[in-house]
C-alpha positions as CSV (number, residue, x, y, z in Angstrom):
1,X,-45.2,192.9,74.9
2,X,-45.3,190.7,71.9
3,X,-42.9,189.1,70.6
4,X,-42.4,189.1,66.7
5,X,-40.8,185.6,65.5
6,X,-38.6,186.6,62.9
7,X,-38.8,184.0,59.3
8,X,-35.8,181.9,58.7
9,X,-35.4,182.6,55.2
10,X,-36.2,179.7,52.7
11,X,-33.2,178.2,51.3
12,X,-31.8,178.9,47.7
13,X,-32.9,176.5,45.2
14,X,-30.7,174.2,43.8
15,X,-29.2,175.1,40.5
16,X,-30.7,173.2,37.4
17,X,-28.3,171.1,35.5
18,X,-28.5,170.4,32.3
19,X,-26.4,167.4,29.8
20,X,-23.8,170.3,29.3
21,X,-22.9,171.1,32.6
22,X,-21.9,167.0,33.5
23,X,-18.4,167.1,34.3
24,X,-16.6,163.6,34.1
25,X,-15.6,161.9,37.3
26,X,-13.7,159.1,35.9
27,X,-12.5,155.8,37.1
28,X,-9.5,155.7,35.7
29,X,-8.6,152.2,35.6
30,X,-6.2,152.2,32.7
31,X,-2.4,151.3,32.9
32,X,-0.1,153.9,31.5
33,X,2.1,151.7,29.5
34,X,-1.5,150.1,28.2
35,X,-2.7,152.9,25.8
36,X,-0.4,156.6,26.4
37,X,-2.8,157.8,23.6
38,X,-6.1,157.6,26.0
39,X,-4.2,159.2,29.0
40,X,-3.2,162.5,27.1
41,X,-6.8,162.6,26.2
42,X,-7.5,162.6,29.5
43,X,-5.2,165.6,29.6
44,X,-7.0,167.4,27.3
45,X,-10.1,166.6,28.5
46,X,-9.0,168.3,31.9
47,X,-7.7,171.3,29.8
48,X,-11.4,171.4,28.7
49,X,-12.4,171.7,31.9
50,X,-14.5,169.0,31.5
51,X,-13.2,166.8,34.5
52,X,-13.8,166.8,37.9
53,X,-11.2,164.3,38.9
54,X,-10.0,160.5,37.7
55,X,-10.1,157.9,40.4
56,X,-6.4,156.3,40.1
57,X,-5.8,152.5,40.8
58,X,-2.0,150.7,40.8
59,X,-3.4,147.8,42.2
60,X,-6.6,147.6,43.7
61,X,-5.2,150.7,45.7
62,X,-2.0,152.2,45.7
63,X,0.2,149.5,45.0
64,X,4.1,148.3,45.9
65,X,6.7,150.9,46.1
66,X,8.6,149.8,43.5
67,X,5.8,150.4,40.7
68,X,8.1,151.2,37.5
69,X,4.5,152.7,35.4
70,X,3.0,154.8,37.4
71,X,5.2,157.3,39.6
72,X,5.7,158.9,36.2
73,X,2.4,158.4,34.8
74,X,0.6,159.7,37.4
75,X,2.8,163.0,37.7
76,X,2.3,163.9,34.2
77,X,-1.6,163.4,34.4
78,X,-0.9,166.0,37.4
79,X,0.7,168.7,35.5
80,X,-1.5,168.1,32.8
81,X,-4.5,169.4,34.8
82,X,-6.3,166.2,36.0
83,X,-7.1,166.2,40.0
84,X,-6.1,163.0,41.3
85,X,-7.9,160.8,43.5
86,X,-6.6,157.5,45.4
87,X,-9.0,154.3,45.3
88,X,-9.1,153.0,48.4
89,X,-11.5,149.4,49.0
90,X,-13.7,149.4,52.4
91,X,-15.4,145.9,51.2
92,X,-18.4,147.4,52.2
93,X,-17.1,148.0,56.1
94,X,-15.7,144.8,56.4
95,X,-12.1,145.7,55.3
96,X,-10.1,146.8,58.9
97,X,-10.1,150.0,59.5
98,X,-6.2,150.1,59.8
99,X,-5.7,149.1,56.3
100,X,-7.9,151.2,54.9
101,X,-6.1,154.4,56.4
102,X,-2.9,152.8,55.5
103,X,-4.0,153.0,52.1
104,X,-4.8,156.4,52.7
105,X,-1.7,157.3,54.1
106,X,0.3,156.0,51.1
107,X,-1.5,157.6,48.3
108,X,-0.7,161.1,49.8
109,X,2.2,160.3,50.7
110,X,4.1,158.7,47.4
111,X,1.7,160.3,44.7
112,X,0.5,163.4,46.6
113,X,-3.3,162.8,45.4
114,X,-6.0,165.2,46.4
115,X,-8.9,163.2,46.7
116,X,-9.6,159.7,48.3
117,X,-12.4,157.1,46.6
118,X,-13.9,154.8,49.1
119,X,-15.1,152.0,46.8
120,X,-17.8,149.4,47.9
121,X,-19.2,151.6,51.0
122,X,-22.0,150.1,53.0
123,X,-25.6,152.0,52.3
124,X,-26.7,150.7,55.6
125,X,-26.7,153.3,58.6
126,X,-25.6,150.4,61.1
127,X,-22.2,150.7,59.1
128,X,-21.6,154.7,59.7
129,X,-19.7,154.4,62.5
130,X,-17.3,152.8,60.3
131,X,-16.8,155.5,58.0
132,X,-16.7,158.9,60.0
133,X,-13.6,157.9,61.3
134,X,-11.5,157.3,58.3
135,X,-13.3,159.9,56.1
136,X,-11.9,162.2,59.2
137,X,-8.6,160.7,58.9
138,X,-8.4,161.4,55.1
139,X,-9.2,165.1,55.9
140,X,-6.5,165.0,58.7
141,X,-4.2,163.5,56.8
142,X,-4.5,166.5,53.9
143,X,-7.1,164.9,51.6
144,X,-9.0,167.6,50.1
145,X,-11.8,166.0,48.8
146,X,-13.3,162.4,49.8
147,X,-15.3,160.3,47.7
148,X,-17.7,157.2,49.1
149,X,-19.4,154.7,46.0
150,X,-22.0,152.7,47.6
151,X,-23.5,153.0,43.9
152,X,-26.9,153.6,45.5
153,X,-28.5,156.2,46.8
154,X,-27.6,155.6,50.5
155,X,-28.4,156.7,54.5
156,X,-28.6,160.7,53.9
157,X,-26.0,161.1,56.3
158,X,-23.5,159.3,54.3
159,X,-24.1,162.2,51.9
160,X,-23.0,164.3,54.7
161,X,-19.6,162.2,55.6
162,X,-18.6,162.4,51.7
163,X,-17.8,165.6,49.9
164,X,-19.0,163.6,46.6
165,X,-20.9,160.4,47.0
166,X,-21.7,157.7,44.0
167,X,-25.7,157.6,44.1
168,X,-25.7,155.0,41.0
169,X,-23.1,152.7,39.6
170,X,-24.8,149.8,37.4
171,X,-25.9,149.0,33.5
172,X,-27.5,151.4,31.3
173,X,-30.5,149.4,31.0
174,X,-31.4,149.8,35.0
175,X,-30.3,153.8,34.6
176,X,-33.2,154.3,32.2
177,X,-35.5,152.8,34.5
178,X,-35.0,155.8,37.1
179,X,-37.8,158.5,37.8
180,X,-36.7,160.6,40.4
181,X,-33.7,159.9,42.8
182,X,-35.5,160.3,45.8
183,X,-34.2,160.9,49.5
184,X,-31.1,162.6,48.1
185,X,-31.5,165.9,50.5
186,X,-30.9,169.3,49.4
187,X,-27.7,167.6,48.0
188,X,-25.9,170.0,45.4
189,X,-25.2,168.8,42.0
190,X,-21.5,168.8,42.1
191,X,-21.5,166.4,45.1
192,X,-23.4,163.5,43.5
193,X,-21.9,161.3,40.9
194,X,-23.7,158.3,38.4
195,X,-21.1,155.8,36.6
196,X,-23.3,153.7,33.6
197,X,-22.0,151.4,31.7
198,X,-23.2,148.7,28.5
199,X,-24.4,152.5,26.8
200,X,-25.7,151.5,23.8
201,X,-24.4,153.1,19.9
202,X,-25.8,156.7,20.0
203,X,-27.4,156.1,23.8
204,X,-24.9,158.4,25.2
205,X,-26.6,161.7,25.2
206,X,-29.8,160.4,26.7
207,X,-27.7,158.8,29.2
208,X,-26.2,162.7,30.3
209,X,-29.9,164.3,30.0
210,X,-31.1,161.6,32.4
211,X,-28.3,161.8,34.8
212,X,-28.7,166.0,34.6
213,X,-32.6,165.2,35.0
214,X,-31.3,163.8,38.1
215,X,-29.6,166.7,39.7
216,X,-26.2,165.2,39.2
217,X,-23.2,167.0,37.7
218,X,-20.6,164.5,37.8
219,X,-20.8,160.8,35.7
220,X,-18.7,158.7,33.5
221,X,-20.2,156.8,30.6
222,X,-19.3,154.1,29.2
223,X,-20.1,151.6,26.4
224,X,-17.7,148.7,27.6
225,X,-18.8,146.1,29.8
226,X,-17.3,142.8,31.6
227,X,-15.4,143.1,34.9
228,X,-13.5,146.2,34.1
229,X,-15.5,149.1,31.9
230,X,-13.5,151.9,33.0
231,X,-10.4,151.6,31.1
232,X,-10.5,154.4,29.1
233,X,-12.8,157.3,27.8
234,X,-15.3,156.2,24.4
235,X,-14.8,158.2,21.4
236,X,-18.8,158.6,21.4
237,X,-19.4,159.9,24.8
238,X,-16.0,163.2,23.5
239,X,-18.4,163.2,20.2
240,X,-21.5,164.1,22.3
241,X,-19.5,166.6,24.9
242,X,-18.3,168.2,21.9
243,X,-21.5,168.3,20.5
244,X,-23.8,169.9,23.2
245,X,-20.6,172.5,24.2
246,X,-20.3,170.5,27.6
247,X,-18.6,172.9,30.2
248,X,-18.0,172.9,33.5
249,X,-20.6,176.0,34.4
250,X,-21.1,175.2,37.9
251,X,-18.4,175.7,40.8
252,X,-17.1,172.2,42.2
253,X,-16.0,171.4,45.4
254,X,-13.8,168.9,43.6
């Protein structure tokens, strides 16, 4: 008798994204006795639904107990809509383990966050056996959604240990250089995130159509520059959202 080999059935194509559908997944890197007037933008924003989440950082992680700023400020951005995720710093899989869950530990705990940021992750796969276990802890922990930045497009299966990974963090001028982000996998839009920064005046729309050209749905865009570009959200980049009707049309795991 022969046997009839039944097809797998072909997967479902990703969807395509265009500049509208770019959510913002934003470092938020801004103290909230520094500017309250950016930080209830950021509430509307999220009342937009035009955020994903804003990565939160007392100091260079969660920070002393005894913070007086951002208890409070980090509530209110809470009620106000905007999911909250912890930055935690793996120095690239140098950092001990221990602190690095520590960290972990202490941003659920005091400020009840729902995501975890892994900033500086290693792209090399000799460096993944450093990372399953405290992405795992995270998740134990109650960590809905974690986050790794190498800034590159890594080892594929660190695009399988993160829920969102950062495939690009650099200068405008490298971003427009990119053709096609290749070994990305059948990746889905919402789980790969672009941060540029030094956008030039009236850059930032080609700056979302080349990041939705990419099959990403999550960025943050910036025109500021110097050792800390993510302290706050430019006028131009909310000119352009308004503009093209930016929504959030596809479903996020964040």
């Amino acid at each position: 008798m022969k046997l009839r080999l039944s097809k797998r059935p072909a997967p479902e194509p990703l969807p395509e994204v265009t500049a509208a559908d770019v959510r913002l997944a934003i470092p938020w890197y801004l103290h909230p006795a520094e500017d309250p007037r950016q930080w209830a933008e950021l509430m509307r924003q999220a009342q937009l639904g035009r955020v994903a989440f804003a990565v939160v950082n007392v100091a260079n992680g969660p920070g002393p107990a005894d913070d007086a700023y951002y208890p409070g400020g980090l509530a209110a951005l809470r009620e106000g809509g905007v999911p909250l995720h912890g930055y935690v710093d793996t120095a690239y899989g140098a950092r001990p383990p221990k602190l690095v869950m520590d960290d972990i530990a202490v941003w659920k705990e005091r400020y009840d966050v729902e995501g975890i940021m892994f900033d500086q992750v290693s792209a090399d796969p000799a460096n993944l056996s450093y990372y399953r276990p405290i992405a795992a802890f995270a998740r134990q922990v109650g960590i809905e959604v974690v986050v790794g930045n190498p800034g590159v497009v890594p080892h594929l299966d660190y695009l399988e240990i993160f829920d969102v990974s950062c495939v690009f963090e650099n200068v405008d001028a490298v971003h427009r250089r990119l053709t096609t982000m290749h070994a990305s996998g059948d990746i889905p839009p919402e789980r790969l995130w672009h941060l540029v920064h030094e956008v030039p005046p009236f850059g930032f729309e080609a700056v979302l159509e080349r990041i939705a050209s990419q099959g990403v749905a999550l960025a943050f865009v910036t025109d500021r520059s110097g050792a800390n570009p993510w302290c706050g959200l430019p006028s131009e980049l909310l000119r352009v959202m308004d503009r093209i009707g930016a929504h959030a049309r596809h479903s996020a795991r964040t």
